[in-house]
Structure formats: structure tokens, C-alpha cells
DSSP file (Angstrom, degrees, kcal/mol; ACC not computed):
  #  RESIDUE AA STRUCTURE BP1 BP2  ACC     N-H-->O    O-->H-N    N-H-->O    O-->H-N    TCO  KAPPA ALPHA  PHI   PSI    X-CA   Y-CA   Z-CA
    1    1 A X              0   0    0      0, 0.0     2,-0.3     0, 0.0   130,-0.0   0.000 360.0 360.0 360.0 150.0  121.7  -16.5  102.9
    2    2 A X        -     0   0    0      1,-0.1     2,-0.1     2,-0.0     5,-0.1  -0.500 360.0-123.6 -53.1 118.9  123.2  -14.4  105.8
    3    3 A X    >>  -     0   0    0     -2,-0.3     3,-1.6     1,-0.1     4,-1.3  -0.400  34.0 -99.2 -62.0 165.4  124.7  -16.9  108.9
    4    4 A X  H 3> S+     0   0    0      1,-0.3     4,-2.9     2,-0.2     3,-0.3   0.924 124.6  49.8 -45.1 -41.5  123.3  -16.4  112.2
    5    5 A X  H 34 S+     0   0    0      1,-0.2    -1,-0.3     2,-0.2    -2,-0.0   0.556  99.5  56.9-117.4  18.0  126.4  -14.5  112.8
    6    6 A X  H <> S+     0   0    0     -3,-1.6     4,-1.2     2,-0.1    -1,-0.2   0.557 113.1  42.8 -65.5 -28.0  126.5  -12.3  110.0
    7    7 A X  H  X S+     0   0    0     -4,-1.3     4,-1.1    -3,-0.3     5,-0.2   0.867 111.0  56.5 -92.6 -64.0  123.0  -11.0  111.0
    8    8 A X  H  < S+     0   0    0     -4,-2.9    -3,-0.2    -5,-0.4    -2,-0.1   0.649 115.1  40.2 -34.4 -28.3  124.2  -11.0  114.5
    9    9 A X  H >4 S+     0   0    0      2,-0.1     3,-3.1     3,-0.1     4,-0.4   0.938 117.4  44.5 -69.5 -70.3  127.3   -8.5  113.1
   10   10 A X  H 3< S+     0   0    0     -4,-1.2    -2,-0.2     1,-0.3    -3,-0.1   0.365 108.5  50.9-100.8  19.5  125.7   -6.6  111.1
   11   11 A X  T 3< S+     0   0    0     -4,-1.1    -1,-0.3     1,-0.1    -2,-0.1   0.298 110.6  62.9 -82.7 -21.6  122.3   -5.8  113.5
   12   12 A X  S <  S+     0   0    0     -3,-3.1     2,-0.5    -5,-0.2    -2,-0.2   0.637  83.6  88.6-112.9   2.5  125.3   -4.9  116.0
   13   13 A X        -     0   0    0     -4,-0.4    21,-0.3     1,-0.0    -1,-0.1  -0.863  61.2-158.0 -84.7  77.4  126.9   -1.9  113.9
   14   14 A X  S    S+     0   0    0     -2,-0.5     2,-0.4     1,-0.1    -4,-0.0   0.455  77.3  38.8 -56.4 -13.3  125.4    1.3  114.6
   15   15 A X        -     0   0    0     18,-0.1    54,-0.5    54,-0.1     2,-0.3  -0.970  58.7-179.3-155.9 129.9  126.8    2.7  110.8
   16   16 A X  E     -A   32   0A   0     16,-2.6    16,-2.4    -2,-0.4     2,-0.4  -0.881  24.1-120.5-124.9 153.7  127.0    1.2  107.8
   17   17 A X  E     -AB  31  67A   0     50,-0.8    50,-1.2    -2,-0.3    14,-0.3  -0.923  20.7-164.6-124.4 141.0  128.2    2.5  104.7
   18   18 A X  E     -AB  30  66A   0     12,-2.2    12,-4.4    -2,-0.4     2,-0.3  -0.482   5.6-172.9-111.5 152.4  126.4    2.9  101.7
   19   19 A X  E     +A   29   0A   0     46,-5.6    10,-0.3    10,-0.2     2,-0.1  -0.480  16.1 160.1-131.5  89.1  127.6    3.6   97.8
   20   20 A X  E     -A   28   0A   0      8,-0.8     8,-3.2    -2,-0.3     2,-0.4  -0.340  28.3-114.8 -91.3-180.0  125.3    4.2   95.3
   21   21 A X  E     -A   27   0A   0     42,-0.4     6,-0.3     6,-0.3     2,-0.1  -0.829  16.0-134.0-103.5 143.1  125.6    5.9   91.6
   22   22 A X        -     0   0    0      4,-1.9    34,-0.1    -2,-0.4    31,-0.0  -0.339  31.1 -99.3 -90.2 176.4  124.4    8.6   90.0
   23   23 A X  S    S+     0   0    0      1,-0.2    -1,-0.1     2,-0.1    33,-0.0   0.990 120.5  48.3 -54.0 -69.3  122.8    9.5   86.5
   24   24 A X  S    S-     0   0    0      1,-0.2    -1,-0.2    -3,-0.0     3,-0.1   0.585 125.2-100.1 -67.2 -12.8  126.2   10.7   85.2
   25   25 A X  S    S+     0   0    0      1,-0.2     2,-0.6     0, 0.0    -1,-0.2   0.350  75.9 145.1 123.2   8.7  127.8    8.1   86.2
   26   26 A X        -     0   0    0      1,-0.0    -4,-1.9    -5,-0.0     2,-0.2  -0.601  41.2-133.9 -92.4 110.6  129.4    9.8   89.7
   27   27 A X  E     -A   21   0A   0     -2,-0.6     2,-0.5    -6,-0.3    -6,-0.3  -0.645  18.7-163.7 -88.8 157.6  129.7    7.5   92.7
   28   28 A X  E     -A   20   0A   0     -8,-3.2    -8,-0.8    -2,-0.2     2,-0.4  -0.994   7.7-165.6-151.2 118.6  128.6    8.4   96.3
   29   29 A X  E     +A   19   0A   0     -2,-0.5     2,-0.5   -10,-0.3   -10,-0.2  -0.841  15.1 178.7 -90.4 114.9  129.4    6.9   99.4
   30   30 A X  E     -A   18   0A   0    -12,-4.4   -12,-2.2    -2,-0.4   -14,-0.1  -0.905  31.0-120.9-115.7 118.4  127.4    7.7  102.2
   31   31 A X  E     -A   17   0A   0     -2,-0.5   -14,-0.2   -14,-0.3     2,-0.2  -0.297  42.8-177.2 -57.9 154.2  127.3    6.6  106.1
   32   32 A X  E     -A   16   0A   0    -16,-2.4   -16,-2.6    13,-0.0     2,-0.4  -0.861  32.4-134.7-155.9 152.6  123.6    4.9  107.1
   33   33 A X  E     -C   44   0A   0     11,-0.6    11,-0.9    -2,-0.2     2,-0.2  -0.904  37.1-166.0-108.6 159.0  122.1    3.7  109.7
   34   34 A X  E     -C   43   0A   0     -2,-0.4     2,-0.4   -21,-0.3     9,-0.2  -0.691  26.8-155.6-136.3 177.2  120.2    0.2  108.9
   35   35 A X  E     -C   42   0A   0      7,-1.1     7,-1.9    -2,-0.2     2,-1.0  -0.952  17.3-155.6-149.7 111.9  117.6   -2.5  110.1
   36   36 A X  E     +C   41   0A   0     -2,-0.4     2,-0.3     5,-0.2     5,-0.2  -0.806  30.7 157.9 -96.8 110.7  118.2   -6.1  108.5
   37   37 A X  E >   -C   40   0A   0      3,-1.3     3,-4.4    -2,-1.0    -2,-0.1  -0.970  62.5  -3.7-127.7 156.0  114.6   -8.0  108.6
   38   38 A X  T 3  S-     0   0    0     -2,-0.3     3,-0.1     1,-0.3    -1,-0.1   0.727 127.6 -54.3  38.9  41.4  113.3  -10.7  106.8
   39   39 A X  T 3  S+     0   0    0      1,-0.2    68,-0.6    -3,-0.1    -1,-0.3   0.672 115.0 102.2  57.5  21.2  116.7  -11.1  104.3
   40   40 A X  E <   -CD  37 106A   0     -3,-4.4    -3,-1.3    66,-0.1     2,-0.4  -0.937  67.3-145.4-116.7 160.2  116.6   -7.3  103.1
   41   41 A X  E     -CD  36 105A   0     64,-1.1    64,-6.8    -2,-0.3     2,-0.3  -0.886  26.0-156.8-123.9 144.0  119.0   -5.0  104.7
   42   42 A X  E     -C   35   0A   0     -7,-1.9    -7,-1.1    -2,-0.4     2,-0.4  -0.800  12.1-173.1-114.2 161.8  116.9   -1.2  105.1
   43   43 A X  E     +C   34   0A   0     -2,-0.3    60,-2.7    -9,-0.2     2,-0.2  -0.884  18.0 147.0-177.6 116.4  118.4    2.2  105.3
   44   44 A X  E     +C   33   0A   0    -11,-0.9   -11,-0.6    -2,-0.4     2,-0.3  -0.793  12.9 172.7-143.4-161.7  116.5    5.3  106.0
   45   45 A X    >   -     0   0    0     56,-0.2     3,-1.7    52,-0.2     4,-0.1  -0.952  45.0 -44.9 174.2 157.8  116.9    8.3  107.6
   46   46 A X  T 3  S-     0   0    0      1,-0.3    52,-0.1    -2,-0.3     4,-0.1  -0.399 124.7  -3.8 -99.3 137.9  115.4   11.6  108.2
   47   47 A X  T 3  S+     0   0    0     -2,-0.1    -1,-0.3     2,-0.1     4,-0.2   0.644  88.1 171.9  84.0  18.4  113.9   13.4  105.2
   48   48 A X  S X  S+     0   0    0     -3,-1.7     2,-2.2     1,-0.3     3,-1.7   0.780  72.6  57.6 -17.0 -64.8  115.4   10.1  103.0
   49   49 A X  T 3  S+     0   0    0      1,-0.4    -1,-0.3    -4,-0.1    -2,-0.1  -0.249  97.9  61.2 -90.0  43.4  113.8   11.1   99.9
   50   50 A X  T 3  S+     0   0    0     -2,-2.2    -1,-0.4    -3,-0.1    -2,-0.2   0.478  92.6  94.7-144.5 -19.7  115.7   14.5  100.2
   51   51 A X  S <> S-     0   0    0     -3,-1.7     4,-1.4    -4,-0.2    -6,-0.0  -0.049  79.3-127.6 108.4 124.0  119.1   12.5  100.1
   52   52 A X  H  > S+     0   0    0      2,-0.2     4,-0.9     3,-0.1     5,-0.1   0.634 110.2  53.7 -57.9 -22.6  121.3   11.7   97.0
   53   53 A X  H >> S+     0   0    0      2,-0.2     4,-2.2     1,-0.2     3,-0.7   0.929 111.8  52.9 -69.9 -43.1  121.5    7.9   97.6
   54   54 A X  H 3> S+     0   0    0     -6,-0.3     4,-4.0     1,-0.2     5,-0.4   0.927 108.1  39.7 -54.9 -48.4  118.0    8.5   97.6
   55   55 A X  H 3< S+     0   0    0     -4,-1.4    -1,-0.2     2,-0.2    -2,-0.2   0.654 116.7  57.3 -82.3  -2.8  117.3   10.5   94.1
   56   56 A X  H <<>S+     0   0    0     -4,-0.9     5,-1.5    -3,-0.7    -2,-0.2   0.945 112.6  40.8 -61.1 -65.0  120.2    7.8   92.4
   57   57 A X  H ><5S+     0   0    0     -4,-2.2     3,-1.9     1,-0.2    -2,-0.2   0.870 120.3  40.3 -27.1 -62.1  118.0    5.2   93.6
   58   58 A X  T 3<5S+     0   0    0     -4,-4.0    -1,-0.2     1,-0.2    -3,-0.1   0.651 110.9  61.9 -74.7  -7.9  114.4    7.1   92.5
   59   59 A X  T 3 5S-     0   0    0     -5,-0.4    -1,-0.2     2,-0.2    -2,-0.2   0.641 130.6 -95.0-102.6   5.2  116.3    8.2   89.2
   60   60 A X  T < 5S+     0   0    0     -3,-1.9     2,-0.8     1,-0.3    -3,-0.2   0.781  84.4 130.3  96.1  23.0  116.9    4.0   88.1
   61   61 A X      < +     0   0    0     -5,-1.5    -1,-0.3     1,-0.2    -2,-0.2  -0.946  23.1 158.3-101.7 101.7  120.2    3.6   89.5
   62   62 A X        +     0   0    0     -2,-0.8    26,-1.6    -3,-0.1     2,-0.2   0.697  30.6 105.4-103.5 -16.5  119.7    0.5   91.4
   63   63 A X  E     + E   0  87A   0     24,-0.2   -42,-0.4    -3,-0.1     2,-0.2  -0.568  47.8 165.7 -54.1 117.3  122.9   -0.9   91.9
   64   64 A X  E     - E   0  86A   0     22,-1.5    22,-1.6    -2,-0.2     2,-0.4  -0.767  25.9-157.0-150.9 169.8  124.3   -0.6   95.3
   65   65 A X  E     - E   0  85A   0     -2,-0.2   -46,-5.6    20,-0.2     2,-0.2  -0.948   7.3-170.7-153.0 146.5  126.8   -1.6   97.8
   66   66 A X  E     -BE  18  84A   0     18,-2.1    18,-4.1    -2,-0.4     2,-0.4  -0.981   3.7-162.3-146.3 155.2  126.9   -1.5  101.1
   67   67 A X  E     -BE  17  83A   0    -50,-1.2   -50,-0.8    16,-0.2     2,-0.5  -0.773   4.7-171.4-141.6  86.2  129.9   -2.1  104.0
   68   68 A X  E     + E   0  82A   0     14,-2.2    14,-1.0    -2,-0.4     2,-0.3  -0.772  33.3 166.1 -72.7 126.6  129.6   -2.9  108.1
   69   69 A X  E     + E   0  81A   0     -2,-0.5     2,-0.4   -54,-0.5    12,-0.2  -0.994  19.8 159.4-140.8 132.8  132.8   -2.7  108.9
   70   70 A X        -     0   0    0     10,-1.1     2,-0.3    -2,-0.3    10,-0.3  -0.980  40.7-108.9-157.5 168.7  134.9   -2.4  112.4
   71   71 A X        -     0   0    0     -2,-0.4     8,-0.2     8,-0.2     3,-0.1  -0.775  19.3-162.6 -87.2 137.4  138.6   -3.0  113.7
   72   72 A X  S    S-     0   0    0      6,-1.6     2,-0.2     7,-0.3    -1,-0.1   0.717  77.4 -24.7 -19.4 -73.0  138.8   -6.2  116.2
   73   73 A X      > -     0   0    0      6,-0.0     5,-0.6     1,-0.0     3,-0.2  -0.961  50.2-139.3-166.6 132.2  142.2   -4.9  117.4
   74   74 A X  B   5S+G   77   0B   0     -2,-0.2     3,-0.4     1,-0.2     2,-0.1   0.607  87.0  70.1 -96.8  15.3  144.9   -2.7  116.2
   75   75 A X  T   5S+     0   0    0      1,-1.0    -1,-0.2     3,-0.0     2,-0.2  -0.665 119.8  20.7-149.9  90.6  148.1   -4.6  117.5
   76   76 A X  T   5S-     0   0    0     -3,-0.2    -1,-1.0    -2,-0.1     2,-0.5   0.701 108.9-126.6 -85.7 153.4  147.6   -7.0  115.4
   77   77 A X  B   5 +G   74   0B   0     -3,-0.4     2,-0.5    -2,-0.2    -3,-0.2  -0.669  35.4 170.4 -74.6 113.0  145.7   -5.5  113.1
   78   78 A X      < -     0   0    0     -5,-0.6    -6,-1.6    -2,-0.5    -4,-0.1  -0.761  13.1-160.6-142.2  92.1  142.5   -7.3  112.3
   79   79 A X        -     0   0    0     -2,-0.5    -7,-0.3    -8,-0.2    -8,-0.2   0.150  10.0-167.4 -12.0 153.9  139.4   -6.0  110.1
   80   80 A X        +     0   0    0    -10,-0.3   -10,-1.1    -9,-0.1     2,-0.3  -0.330  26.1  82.8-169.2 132.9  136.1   -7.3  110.2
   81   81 A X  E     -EF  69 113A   0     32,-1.3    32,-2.1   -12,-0.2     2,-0.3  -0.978  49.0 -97.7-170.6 176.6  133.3   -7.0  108.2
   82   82 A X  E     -EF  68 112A   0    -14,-1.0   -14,-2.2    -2,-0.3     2,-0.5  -0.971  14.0-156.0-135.6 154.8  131.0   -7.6  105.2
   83   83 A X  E     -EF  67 111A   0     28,-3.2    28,-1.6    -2,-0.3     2,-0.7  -0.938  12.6-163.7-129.0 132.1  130.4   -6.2  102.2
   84   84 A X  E     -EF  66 110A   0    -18,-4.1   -18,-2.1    -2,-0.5     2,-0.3  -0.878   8.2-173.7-122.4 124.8  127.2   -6.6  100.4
   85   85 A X  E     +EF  65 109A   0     24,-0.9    23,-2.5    -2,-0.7    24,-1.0  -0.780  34.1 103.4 -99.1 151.0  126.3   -5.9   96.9
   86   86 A X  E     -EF  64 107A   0    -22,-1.6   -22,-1.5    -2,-0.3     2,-0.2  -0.963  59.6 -42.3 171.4-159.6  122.6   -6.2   95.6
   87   87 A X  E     -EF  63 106A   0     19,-1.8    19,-1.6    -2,-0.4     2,-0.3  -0.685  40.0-142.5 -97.5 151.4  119.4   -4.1   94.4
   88   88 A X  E     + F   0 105A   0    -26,-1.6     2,-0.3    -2,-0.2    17,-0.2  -0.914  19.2 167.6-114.0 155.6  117.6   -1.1   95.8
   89   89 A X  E     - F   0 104A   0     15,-2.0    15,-3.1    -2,-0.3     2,-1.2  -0.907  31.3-121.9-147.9 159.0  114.3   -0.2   96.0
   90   90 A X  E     + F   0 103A   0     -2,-0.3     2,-0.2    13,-0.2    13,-0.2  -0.592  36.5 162.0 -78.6 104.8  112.2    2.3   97.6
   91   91 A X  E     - F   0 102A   0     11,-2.2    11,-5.3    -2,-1.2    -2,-0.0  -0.738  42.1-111.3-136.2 150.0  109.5    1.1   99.8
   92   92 A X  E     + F   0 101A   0      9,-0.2     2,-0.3    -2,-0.2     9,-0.2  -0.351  49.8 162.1 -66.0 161.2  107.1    2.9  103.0
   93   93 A X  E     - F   0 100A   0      7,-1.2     7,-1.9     2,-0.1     2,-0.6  -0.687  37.4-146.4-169.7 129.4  108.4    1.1  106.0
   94   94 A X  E     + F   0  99A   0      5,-0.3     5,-0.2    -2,-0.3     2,-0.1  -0.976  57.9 120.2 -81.4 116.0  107.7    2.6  109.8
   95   95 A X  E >  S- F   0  98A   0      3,-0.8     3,-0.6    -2,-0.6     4,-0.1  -0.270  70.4 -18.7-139.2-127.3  111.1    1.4  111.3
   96   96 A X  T 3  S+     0   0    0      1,-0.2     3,-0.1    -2,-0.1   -62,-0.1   0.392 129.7  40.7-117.5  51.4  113.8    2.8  112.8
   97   97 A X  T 3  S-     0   0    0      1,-0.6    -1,-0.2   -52,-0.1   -52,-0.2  -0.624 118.9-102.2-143.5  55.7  113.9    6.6  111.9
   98   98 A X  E <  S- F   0  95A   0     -3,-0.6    -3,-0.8    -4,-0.1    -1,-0.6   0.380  73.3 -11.9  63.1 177.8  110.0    6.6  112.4
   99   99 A X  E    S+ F   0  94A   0     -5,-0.2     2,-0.3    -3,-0.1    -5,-0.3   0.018  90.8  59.7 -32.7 125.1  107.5    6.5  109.1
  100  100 A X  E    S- F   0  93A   0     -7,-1.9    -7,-1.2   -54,-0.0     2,-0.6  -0.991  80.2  -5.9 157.9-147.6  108.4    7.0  105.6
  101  101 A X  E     - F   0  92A   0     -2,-0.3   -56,-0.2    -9,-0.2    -9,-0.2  -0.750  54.2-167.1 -93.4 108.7  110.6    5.9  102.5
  102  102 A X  E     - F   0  91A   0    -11,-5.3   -11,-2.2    -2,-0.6     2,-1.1  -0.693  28.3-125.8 -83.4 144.1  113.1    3.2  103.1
  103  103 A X  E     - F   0  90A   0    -60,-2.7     2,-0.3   -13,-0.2   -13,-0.2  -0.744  30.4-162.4 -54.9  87.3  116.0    2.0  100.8
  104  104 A X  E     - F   0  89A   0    -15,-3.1   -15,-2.0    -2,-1.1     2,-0.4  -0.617   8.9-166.0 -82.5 127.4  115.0   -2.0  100.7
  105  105 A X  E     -DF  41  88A   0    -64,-6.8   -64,-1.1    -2,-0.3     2,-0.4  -0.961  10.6-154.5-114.5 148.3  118.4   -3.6   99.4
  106  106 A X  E     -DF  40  87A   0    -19,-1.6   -19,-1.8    -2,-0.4     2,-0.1  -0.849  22.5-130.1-112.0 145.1  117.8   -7.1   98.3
  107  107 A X  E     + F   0  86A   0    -68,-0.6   -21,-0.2    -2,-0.4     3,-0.1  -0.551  35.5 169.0 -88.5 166.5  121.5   -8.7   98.8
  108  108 A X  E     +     0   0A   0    -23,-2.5     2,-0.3     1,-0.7   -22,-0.1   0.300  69.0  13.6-149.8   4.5  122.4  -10.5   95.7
  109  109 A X  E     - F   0  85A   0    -24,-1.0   -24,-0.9    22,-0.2    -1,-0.7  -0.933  69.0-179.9-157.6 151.0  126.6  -11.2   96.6
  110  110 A X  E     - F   0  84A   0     -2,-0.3    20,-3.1   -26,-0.2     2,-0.4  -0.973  15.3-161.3-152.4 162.6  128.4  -10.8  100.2
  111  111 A X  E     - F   0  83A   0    -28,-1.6   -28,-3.2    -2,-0.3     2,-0.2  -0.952   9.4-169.6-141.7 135.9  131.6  -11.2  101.4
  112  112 A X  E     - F   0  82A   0     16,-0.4    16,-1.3    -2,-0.4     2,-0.4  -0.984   3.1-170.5-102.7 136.5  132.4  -11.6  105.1
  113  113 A X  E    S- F   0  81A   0    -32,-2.1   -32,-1.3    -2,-0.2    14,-0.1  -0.950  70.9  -7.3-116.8 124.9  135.8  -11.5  107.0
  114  114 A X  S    S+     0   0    0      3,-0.4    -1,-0.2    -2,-0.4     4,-0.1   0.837 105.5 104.7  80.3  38.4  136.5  -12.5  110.9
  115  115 A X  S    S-     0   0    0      2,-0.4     3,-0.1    -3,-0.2    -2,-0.1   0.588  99.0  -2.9-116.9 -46.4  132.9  -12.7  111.2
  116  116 A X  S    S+     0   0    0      1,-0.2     2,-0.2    -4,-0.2    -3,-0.1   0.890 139.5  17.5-111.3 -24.0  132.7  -16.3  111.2
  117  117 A X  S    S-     0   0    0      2,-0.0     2,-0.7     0, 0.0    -3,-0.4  -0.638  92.5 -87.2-119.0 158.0  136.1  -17.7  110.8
  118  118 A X        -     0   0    0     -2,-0.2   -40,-0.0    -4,-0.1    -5,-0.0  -0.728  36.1-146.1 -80.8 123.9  140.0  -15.7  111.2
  119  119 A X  S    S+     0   0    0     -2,-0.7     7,-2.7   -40,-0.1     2,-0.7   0.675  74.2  86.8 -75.6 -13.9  140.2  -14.5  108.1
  120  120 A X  B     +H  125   0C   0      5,-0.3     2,-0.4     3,-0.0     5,-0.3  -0.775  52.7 158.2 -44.4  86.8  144.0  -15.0  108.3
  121  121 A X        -     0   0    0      3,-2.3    -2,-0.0    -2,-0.7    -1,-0.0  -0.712  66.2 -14.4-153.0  88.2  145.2  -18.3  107.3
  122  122 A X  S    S-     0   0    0     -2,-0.4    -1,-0.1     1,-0.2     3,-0.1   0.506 124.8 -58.3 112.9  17.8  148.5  -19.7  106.1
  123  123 A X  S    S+     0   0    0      1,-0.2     2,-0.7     0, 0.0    -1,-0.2   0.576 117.7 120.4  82.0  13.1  149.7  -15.8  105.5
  124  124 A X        -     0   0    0      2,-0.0    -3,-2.3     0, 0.0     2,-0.5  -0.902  65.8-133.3 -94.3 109.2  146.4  -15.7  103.0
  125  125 A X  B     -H  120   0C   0     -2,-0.7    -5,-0.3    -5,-0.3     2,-0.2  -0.536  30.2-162.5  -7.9  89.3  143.5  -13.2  103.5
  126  126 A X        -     0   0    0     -7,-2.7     2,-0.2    -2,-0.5   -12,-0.0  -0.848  11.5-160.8-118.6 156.0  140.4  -15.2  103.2
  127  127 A X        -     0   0    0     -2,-0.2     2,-0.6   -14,-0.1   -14,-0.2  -0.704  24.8-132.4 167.6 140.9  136.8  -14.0  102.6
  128  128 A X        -     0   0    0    -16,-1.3   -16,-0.4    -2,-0.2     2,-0.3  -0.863  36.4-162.5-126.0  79.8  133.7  -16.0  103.3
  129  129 A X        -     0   0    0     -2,-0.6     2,-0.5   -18,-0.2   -18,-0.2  -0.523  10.9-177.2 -76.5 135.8  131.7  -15.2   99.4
  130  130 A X        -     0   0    0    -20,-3.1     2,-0.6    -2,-0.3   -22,-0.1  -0.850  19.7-146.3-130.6 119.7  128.0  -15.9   99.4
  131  131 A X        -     0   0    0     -2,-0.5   -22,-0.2   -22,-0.2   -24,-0.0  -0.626  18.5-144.2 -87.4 109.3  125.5  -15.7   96.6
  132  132 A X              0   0    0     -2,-0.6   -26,-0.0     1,-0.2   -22,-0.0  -0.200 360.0 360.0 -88.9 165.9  122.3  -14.7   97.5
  133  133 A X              0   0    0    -24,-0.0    -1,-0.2     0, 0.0   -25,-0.1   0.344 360.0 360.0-101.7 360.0  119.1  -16.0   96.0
């Protein structure tokens, strides 16, 4: 499960970015806007289902990543964000880019940094991994 202020991060993020695959095997990283409810993170958008993340998804590529990310500060420089792996599917949802087909990602790994803790520590990089159920 997300902490309070992991959902609190990544609710506060106006773009997220998303990476899905293609048939041939071609990966695509796309900027999103999102809605996290009820432990699924959503991403729609207008005309979705006109969208390559979308036809990866509808074509049985379900495997996804997704990344909230923003700089802290840039003297010193300090990241912070999470990165979420997990499943898609494609579900009706009125949310928020009005009626229609949402990307529902069910999380199934995350990693957060300098979300809940300073990810700095002892000159290590540290990452807060969670495995979702």
C-alpha cells in the first residue's frame, strides 16, 4: 500500500509520466494527467482510446510504468518521486477529463524517494520499495 504521503505526492503532481509497450516490442513514454482513488492510479485524457498508450494497452500489452516526479531544490540537488510499476486495464470511469475510457493501473511494485524520508543517507541513495498486493 501507498503511505498517506505518497497519495498526498502523487494527487499533488499535475503530470505524470507514463510508459507502456507496443506489439513489436517498441516502448513509449508518454506525459498523463492522473486521479489515484481507491488503490488504482487512473490516466485518461481526451479522445484516450485514440492514443498509443491506449491501443498498447487494448492490443494485450499490459505491463506499465508510471513516474511522478519533481526537483525539491537545485542547489543541492534533490529528486523526489515515485515510480510505480503494475497492470493496466481499460475501464468507463467519469473522472477528471469528463466521461469515457480510463487506463486503471493496479500498482503491483513502487519505489519512493524524499517522499517520506531524505533519500540521502550516509553518501547512499535510498529508495523506499513497496510491494503491492
Amino acid at each position: 500500500m501507498f503511505t498517506e504521503k505518497e497519495i498526498e505526492y502523487m494527487k499533488s503532481q499535475m503530470l505524470a509520466r507514463i510508459a507502456t509497450v507496443s506489439e513489436d516490442g517498441q516502448p513509449d513514454a508518454s506525459p498523463v494527467g492522473s486521479e489515484i482513488a481507491d488503490g488504482y492510479i487512473y490516466v485518461g485524457g481526451y479522445n484516450n482510446p485514440a492514443t498509443r498508450k491506449y491501443h498498447n494497452i487494448a492490443d494485450g500489452n499490459t505491463l506499465v510504468a508510471i513516474v511522478f516526479d519533481d526537483l525539491i531544490s537545485v542547489d543541492p540537488w534533490r529528486p523526489r518521486g515515485i515510480r510505480v510499476y503494475g497492470t493496466a486495464d481499460l475501464v468507463e470511469r467519469d473522472s477528471y477529463a469528463g466521461q469515457g475510457t480510463y487506463i486503471q493501473i493496479t500498482p503491483t511494485v513502487s519505489w519512493s524517494w524524499n517522499v517520506e524520508d531524505p533519500a540521502m543517507e550516509d553518501g547512499e541513495f535510498t529508495t523506499r520499495r513497496t510491494v503491492h498486493n
